[in-house]
Each structure stands twice: as C-alpha cells, then as structure tokens.
Backbone as ProteinMPNN parsed JSONL, in Angstrom:
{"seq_chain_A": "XXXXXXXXXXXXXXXXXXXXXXXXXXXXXXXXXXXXXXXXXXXXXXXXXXXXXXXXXXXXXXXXXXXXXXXXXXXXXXX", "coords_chain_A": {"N_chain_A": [[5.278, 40.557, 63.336], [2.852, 38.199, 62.47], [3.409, 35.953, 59.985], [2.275, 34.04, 57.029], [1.933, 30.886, 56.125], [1.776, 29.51, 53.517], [3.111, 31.646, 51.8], [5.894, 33.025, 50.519], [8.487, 34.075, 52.831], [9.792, 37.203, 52.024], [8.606, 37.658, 50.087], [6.343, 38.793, 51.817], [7.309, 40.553, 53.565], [8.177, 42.199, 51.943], [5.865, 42.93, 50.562], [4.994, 44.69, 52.783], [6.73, 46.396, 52.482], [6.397, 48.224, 50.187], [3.832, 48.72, 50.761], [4.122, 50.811, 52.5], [6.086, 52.697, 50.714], [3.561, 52.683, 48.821], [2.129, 54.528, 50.744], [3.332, 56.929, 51.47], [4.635, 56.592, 53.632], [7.103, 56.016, 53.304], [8.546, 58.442, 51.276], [9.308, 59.103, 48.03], [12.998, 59.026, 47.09], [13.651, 58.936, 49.546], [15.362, 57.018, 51.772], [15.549, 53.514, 52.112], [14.371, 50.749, 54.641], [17.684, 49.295, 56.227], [19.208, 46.541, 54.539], [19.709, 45.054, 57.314], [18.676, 46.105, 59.335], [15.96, 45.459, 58.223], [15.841, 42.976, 58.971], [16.095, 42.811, 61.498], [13.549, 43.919, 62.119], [11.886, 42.598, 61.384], [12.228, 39.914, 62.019], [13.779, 38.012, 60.257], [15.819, 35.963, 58.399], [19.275, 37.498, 56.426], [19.874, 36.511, 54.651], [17.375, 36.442, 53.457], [15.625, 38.774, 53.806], [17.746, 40.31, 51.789], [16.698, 39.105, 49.475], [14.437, 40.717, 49.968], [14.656, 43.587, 49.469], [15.979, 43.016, 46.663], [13.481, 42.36, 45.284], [12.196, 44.286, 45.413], [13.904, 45.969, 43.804], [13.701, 45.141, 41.476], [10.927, 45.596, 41.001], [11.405, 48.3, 39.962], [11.017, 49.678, 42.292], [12.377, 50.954, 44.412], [16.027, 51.539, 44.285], [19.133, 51.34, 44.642], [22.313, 52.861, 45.909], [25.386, 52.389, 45.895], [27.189, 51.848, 49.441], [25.365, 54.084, 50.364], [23.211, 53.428, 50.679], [19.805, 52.313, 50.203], [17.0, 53.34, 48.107], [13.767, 54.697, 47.917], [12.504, 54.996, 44.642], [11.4, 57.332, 42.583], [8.53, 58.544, 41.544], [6.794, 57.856, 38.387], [6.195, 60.353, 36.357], [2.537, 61.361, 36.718], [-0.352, 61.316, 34.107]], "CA_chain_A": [[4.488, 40.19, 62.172], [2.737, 36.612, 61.351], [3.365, 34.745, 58.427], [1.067, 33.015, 56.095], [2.658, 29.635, 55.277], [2.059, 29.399, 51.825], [3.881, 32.55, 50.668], [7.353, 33.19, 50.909], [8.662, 35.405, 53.855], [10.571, 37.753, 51.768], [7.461, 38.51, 49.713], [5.357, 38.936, 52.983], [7.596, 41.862, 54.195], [7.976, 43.064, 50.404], [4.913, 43.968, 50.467], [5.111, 45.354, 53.651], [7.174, 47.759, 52.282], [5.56, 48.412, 49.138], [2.638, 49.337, 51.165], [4.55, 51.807, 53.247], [5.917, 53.027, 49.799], [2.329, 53.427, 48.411], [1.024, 55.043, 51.371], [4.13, 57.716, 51.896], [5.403, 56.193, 54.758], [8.896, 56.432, 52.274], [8.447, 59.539, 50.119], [10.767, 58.822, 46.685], [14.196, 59.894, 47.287], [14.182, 58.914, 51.037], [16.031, 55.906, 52.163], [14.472, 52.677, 53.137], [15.574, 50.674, 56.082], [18.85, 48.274, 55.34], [19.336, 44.872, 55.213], [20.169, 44.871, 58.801], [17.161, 46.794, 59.971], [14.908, 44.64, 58.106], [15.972, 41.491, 59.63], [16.154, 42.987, 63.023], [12.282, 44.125, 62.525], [10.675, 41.427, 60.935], [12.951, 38.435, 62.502], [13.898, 37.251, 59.456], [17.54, 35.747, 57.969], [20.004, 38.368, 56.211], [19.497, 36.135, 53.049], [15.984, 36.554, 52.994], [15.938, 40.276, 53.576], [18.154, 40.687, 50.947], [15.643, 39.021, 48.452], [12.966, 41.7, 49.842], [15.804, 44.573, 48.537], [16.045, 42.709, 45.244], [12.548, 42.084, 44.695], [11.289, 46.013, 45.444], [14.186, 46.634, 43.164], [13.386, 44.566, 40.649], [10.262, 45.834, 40.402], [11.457, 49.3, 40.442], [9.91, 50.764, 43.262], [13.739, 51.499, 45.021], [17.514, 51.452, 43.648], [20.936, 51.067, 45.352], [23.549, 53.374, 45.91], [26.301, 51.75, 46.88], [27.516, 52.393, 50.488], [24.816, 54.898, 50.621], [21.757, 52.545, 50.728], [18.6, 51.658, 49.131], [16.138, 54.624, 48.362], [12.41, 54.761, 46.968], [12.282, 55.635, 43.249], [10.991, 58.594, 42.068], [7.1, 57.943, 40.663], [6.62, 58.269, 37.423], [4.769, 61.618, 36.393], [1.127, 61.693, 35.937], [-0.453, 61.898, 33.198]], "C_chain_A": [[4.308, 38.682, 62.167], [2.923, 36.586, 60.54], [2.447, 34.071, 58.563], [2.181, 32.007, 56.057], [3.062, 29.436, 54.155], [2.781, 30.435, 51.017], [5.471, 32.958, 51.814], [7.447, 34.545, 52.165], [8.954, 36.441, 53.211], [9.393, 38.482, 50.624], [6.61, 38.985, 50.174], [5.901, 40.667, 53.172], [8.028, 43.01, 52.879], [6.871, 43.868, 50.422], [4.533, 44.752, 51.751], [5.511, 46.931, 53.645], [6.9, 48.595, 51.121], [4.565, 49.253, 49.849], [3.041, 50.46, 51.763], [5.553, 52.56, 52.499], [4.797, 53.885, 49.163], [2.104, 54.741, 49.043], [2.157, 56.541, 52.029], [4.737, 57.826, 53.066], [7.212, 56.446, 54.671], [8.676, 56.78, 51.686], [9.374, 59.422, 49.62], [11.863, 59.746, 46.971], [14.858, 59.274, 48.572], [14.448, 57.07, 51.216], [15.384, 54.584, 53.078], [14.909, 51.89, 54.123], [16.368, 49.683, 55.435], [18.565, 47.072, 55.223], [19.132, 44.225, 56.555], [18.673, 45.163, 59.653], [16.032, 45.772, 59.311], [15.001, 43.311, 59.019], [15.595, 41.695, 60.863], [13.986, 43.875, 63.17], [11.502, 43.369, 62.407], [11.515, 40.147, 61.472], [12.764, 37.544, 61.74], [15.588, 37.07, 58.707], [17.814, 36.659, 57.277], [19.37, 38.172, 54.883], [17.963, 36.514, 53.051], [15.153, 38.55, 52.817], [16.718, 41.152, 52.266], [17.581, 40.57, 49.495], [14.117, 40.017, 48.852], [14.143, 43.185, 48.958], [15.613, 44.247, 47.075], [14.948, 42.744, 44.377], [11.986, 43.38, 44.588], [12.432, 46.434, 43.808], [14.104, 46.001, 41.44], [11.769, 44.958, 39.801], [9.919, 47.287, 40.162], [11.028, 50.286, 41.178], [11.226, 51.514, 44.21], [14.784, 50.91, 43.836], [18.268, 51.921, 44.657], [21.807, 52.167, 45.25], [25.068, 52.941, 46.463], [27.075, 52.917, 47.976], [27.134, 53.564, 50.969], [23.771, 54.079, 51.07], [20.74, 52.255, 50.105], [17.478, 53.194, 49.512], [14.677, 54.312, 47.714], [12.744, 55.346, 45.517], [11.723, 56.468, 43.509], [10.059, 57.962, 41.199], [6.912, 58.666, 39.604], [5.367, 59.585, 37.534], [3.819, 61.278, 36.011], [0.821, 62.407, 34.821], [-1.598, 62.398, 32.797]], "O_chain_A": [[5.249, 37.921, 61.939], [2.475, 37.565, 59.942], [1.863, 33.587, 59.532], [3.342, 32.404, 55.953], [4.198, 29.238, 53.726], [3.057, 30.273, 49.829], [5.831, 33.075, 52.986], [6.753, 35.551, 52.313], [8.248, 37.285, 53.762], [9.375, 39.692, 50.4], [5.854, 39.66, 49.476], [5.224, 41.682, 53.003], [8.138, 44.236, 52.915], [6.812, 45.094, 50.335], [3.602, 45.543, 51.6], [5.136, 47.97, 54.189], [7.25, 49.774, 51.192], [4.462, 50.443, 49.551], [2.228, 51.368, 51.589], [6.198, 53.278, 53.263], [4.795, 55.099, 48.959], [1.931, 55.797, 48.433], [1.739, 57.143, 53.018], [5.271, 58.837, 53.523], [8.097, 56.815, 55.442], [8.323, 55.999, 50.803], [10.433, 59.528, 50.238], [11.746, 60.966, 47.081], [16.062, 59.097, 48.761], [13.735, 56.16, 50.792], [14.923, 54.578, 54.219], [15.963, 52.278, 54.627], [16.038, 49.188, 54.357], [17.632, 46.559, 55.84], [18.554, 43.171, 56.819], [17.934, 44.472, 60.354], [15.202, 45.323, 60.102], [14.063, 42.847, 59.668], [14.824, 40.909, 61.414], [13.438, 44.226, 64.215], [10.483, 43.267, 63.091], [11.009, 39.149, 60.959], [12.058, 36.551, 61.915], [16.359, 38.018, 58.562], [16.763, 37.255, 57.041], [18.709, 38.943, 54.187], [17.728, 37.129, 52.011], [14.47, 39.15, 51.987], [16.411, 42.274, 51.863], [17.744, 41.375, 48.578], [13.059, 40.022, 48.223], [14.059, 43.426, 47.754], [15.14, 45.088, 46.31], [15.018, 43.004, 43.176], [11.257, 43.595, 43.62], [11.937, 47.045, 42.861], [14.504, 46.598, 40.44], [11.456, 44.765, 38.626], [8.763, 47.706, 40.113], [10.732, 51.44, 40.868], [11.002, 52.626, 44.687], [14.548, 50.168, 42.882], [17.978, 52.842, 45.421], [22.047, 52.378, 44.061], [25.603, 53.353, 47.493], [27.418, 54.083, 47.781], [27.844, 54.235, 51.718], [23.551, 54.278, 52.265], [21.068, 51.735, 49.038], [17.253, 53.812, 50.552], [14.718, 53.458, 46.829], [13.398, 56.389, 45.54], [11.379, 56.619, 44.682], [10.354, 57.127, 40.344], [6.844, 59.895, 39.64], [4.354, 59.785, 38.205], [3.842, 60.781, 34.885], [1.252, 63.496, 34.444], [-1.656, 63.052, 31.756]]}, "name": "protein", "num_of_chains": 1, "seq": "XXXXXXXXXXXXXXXXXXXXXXXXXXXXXXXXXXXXXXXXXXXXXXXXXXXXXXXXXXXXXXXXXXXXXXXXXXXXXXX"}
C-alpha cells in the first residue's frame, strides 16, 4: 500500500478495513486480523496499528474480546 502524506497512516489502513467491513470482506461476528497481522501487511509500527484497532472501535464498527481478538460488530437492524 502507498500512503498519502497528509493523512495519518493509521487512518489510511482504517479505512482500509472499514472498506473490507462495508463490502463483507469481514461479515459481523468474524474476527479481523490482529495487531500483528496488520503491521506485518501494511508495514506499519505496532503503535500505529494499534490506533487502527482503537479507531474502528471507537467508531463501533468492531469490539475486543480479550485474548480472543477483535471482531466486526453486528450491524444495526434495518429499518
């Protein structure tokens, strides 16, 4: 992956995964890749990976299990 300059890395591959979220690449429930795996795909620091985790979950699109991993939310029902 390039980077843009002007925007943070960690929001670059955010939405990376957001998009592969949207598009059912990670159907809700199913587990997204770790910390570890992100870094090692996008060749980016631990810390910065860990603010793409925080920021999906921040904007609830995944949640944490501890020592299970990070999963997609469950999309709100249609209405």
């Amino acid at each position: 992956m390039e980077f843009v300059a002007d925007i943070p890395r960690w929001r670059q591959v955010a939405e990376v995964i957001r998009r592969r979220i949207e598009d059912g690449t990670y159907p809700p429930r199913t587990r997204i890749p770790s910390v570890v795996e992100i870094t090692a795909e996008f060749g980016i620091a631990a810390v910065t990976a860990q603010k793409v985790h925080k920021g999906l979950r921040a904007e609830g699109l995944i949640y944490t299990e501890p020592g299970l991993g990070s999963f997609v939310a469950q999309k709100p029902a249609e209405s």
